[in-house]
VEXDREN-2710 file (C-alpha; in Angstrom, 1 decimal):
% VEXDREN-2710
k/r/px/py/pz
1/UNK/180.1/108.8/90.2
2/UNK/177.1/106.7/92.4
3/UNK/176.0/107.8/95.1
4/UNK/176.5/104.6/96.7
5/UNK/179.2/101.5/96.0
6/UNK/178.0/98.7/94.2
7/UNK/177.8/95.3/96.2
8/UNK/178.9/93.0/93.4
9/UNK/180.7/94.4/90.0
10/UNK/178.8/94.1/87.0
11/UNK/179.7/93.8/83.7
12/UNK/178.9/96.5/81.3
13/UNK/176.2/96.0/78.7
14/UNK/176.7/94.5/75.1
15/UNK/175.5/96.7/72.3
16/UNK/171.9/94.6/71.5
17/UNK/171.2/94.7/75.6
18/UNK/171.4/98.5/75.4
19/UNK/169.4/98.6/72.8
20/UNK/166.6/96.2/74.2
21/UNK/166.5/97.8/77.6
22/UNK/166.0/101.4/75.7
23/UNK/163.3/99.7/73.9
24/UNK/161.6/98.1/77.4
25/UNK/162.2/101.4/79.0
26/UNK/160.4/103.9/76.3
27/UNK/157.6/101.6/75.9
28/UNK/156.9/101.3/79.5
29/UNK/157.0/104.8/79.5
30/UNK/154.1/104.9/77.1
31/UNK/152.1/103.0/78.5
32/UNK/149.7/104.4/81.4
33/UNK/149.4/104.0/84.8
34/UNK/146.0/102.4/85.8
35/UNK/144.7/101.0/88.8
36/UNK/142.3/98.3/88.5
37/UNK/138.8/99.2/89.7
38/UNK/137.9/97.3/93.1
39/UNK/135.4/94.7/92.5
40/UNK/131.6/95.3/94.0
41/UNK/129.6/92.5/92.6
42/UNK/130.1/89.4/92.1
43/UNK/127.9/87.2/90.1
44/UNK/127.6/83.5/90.8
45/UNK/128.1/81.8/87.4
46/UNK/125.9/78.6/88.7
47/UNK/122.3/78.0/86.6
48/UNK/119.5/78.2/89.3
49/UNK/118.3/74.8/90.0
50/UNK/114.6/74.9/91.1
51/UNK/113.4/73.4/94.2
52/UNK/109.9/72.8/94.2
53/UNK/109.0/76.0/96.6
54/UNK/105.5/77.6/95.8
55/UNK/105.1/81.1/96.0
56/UNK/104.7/83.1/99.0
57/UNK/102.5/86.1/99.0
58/UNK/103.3/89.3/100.1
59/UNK/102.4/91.6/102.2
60/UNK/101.7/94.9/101.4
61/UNK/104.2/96.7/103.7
62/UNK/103.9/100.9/102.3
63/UNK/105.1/103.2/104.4
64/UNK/101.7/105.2/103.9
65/UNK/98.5/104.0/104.8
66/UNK/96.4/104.8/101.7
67/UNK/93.9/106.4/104.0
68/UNK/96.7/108.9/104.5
69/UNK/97.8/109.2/101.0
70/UNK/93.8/110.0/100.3
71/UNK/93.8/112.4/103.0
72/UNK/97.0/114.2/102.0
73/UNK/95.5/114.3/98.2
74/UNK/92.2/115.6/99.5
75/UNK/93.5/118.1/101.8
76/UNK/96.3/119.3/98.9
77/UNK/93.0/120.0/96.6
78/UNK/91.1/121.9/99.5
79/UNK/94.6/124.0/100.0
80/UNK/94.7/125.3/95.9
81/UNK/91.3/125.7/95.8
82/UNK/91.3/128.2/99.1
83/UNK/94.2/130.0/96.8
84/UNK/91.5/130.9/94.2
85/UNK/88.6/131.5/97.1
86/UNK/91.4/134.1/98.5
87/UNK/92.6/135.9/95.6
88/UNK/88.9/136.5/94.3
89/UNK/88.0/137.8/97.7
90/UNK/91.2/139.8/97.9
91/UNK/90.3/141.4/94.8
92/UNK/86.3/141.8/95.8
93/UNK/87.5/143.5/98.5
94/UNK/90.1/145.9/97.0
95/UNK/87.1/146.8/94.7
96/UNK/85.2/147.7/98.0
97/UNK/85.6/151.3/99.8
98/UNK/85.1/151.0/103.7
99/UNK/81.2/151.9/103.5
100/UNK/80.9/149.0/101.3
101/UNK/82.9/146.6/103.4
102/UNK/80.6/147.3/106.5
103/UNK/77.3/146.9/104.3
104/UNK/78.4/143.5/103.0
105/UNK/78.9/142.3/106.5
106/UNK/75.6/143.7/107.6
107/UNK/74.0/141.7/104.3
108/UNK/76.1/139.0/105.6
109/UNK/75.2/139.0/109.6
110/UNK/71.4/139.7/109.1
111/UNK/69.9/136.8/108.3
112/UNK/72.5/134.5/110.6
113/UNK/71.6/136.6/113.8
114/UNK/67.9/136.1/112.7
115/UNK/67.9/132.8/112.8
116/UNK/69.9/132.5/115.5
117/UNK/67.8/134.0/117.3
118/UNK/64.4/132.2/115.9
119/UNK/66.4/128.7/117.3
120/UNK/67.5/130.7/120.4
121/UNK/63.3/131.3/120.9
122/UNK/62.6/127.9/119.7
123/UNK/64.5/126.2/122.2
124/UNK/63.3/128.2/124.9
125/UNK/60.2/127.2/124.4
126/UNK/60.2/123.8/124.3
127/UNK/62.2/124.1/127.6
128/UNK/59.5/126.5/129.3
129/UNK/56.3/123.7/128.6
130/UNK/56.8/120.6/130.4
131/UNK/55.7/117.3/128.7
132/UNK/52.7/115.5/128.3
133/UNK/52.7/112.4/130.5
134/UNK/49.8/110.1/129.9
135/UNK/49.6/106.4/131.8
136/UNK/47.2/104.2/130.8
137/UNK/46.8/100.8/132.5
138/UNK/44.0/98.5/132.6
139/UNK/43.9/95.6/134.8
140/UNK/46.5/93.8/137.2
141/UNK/50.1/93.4/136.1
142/UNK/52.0/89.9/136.8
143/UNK/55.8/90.3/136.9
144/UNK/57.8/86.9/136.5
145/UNK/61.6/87.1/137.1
146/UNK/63.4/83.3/135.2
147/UNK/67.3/84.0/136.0
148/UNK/69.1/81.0/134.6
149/UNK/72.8/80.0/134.4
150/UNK/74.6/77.5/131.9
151/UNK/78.3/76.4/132.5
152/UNK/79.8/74.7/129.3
153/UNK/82.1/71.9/129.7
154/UNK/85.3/75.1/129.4
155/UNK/84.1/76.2/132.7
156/UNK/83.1/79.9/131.8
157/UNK/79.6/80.7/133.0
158/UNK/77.1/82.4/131.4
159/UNK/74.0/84.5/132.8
160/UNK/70.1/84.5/130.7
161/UNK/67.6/87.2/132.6
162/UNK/64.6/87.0/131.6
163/UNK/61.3/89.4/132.4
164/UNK/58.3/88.1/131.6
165/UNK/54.8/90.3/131.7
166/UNK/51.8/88.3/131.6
167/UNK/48.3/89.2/132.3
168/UNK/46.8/87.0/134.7
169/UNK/45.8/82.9/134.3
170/UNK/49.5/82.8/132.4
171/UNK/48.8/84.1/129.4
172/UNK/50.3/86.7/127.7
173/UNK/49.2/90.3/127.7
END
């Protein structure tokens, strides 16, 4: 019995429509269910036509200067080689008692003290002895003062001083 009343009577199947719709409905049953794949592209089937335009060049835009890049290299080879520099001392030092450790810093801090000390003195006395100041001048001095000022036709003005030392009768010393 349906579970609903028809709208219209139908007739019942012949023989060779049974059969056909069995056929339609096993092979639709095989067959399976796919979506088609949205599309993402599309390609413009068109040749290029060419229009005459010349080349533009283009700027180099990075991201990283290449000072940076050069800096980040150099400072990457300075970091693997302080690796080494701190495993060999790591392993100096474990090969050192405590005794030895203090001598090697003595060693170390001897000579640098000393000549710290040398530049310390040094520098003391060049402060302590005042400088030699020797003025020699012979004969009368002439001072000539020539201030001059040009204005170009774009209205901005520019200023020429001049000092001229001469001996005297105008000629120069």
């Amino acid at each position: 019995m349906l579970p609903h009343v028809p709208t219209h009577e139908t007739a019942p199947l012949s023989p060779a429509q049974t059969a056909t719709a069995a056929e339609l409905i096993e092979a639709a049953l095989k067959i399976p269910a796919t979506r088609p794949e949205p599309q993402t592209f599309y390609k413009d089937p068109t040749p290029p036509k060419p229009t005459g335009a010349q080349p533009v060049k283009q700027d180099d835009k990075r991201i990283v200067p290449q000072w940076a890049a050069g800096i980040f290299v150099a400072g990457t080879g300075i970091g693997l080689m302080s690796i080494g520099g701190g495993l060999g001392a790591k392993l100096f030092f474990e090969s050192v008692t405590t005794e030895g450790v203090v001598l090697v810093g003595l060693i170390v801090a001897a000579p640098l003290l000393l000549i710290s000390a040398a530049g310390t003195a040094i520098s003391k006395l060049k402060k302590a002895t005042p400088p030699d100041v020797t003025n020699n001048f012979s004969g009368t001095v002439n001072i000539k003062n020539d201030n001059r000022t040009s204005v170009e036709n774009t209205n901005k003005a520019f200023s020429f001083n001049r000092t001229h030392v001469g001996a005297p009768g105008g000629q120069e010393a």
